[in-house]
C-alpha positions in Angstrom: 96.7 73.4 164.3 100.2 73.1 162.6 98.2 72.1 159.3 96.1 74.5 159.3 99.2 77.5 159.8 101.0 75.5 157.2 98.1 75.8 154.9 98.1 79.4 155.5 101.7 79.7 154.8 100.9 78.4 151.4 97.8 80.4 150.8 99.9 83.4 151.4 103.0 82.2 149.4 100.7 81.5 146.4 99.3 84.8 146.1 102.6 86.3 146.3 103.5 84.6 143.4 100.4 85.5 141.6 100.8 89.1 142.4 104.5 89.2 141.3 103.8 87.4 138.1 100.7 89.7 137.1 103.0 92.8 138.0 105.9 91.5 135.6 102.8 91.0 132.8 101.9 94.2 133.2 105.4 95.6 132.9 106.1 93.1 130.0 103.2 94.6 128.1 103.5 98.3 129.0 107.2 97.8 127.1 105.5 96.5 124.3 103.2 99.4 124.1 106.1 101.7 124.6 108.2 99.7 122.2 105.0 99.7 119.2 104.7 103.9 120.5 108.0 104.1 119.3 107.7 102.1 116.4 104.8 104.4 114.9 106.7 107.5 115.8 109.7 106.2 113.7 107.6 105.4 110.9 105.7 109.0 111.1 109.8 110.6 111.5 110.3 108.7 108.1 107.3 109.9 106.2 107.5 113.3 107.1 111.2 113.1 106.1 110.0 112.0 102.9 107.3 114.4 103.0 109.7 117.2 103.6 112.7 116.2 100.4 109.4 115.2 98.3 108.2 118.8 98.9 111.5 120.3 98.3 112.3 118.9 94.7 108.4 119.1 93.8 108.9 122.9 94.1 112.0 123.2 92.4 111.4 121.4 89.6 108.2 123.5 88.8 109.4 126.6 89.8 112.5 125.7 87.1 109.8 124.3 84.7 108.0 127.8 84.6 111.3 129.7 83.9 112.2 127.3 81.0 115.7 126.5 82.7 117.0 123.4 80.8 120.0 123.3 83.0 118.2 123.2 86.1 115.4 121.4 85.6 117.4 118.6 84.4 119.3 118.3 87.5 116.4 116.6 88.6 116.7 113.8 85.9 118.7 111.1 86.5 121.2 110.4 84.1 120.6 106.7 83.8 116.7 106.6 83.9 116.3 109.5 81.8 112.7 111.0 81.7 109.8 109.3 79.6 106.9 111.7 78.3 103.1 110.5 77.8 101.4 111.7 74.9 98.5 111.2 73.0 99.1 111.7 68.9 95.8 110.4 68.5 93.4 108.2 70.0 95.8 106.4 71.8 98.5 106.9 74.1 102.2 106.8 73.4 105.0 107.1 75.4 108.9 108.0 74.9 111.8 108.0 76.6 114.6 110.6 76.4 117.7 111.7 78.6 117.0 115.1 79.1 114.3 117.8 78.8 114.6 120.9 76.0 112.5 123.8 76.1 113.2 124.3 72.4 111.9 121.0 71.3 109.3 120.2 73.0 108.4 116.5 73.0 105.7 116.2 71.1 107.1 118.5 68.9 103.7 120.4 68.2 102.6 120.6 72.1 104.8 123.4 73.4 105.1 123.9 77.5 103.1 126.0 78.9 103.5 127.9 82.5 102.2 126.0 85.3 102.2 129.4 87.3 100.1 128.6 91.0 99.8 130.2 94.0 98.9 126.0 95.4 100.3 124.9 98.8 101.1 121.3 98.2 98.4 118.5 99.7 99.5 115.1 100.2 96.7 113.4 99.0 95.1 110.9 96.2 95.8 112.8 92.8 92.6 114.4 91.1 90.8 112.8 88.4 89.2 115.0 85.0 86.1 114.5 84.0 85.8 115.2 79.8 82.1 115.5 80.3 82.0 118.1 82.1 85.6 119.4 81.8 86.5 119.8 85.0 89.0 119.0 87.9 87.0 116.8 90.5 89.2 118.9 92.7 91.7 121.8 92.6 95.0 122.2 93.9 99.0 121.2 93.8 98.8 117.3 94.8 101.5 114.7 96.1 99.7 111.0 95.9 101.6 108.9 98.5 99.2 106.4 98.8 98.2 105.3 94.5 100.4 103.0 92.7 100.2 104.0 89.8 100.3 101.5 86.4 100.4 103.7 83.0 103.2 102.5 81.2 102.4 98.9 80.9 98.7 99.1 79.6 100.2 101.7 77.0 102.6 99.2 75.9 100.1 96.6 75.7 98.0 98.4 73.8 100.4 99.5 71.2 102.0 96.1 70.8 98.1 94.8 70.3 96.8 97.4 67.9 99.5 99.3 66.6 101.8 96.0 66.5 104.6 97.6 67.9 107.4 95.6 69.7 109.2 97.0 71.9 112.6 95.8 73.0 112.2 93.9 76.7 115.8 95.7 77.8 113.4 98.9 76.5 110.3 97.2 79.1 112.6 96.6 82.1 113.4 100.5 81.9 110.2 101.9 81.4 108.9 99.3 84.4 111.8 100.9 86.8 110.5 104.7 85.7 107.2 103.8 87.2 107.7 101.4 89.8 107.7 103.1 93.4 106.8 106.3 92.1 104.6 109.4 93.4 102.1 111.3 90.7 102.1 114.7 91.3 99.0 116.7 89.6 99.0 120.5 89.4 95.7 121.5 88.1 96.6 124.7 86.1 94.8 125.5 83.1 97.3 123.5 81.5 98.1 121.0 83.7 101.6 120.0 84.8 101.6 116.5 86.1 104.5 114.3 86.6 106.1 111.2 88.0 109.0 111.5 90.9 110.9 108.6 92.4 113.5 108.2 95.1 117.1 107.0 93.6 119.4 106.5 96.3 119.3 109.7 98.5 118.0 111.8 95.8 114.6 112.4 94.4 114.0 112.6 90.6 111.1 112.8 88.0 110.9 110.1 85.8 107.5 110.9 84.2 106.2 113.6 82.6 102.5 112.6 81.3 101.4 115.1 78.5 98.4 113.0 77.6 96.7 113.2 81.3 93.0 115.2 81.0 93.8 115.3 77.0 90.1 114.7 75.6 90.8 115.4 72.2 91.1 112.5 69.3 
């Protein structure tokens, strides 16, 4: 009779146990759930964040593109990276850096800026393509593309060194790679379009591309 109680005593103590060490599982992984929750909520905080100062400057810098303000539009410039225009002289594309942007003299010279005028609410998503075909948009709009990394100054380069044997300095390379790297495209499909390049340096946003050859079809 005293085994049998014993036994019991056991029985009991062992599922006890169990019960206590399922119920601290359970806790254990409702804090990891809780801790991931907060995790994603941090990340979305930081993307809207960037959503919001990406906005901001996108904005600006068209709204002082379309009043041909020299003084204000390169504010958003940075003085070290400069800004480097795309442009297609012929059947190729070129590209070239400069420090600053001059409504005066346009770069290329024979390609004056037009107004990018829009009534567009910005959209945060991949950057429309043109189709020369049939001359078209494949959509319309103001876009931010967060999600495409872009590569358009590297093929250029290539290109140019292999057919138009042009060398370029590799100090020259390293600068045009850091223009690029880590940057947003941002496509405004007005009948001219405006599309540009802008990049986070330290807390501030800049542009660092201006591509004047995009949706070009001639040559």
């Amino acid at each position: 009779m005293r085994n049998i109680f014993f036994l019991f005593l056991l029985t009991f103590i062992w599922i006890c146990a169990s019960c206590n060490n399922t119920k601290k599982q359970e806790s254990s992984e409702s804090d990891m759930d809780s801790t991931v929750l907060m995790n994603d909520d941090l990340l979305n905080a930081n993307i809207n964040s960037d959503r919001r100062f990406v906005s901001d400057m996108v904005t600006a810098f068209i709204k002082a593109y379309n009043e041909r303000d020299n003084e204000k539009i390169n504010s958003y410039i940075h003085p070290e990276a400069g800004i480097i225009f795309i442009h297609r002289p012929g059947a190729m594309d070129w590209f070239e850096k400069v420090s600053k942007i001059d409504f005066d003299s346009p770069v290329p010279s024979y390609y004056p800026y037009a107004s990018a005028e829009n009534d567009y609410e910005i959209k945060y998503e991949v950057a429309p393509k043109y189709d020369c075909g049939s001359e078209k948009w494949n959509k319309m709009g103001l876009f931010i593309d967060l999600t495409t990394a872009t590569n358009l100054l590297k093929p250029i380069a290539t290109n140019l060194n292999e057919f138009e044997d042009v060398q370029l300095d590799p100090n020259y390379l390293k600068q045009i790679e850091t223009a690029e790297k880590d940057s947003y495209r941002v496509v405004l499909t007005t009948p001219t379009p405006l599309i540009f390049h802008v990049k986070q340096f330290g807390n501030n946003w800049y542009v660092t591309i201006l591509d004047r050859g995009y949706a070009d079809c001639g040559a």
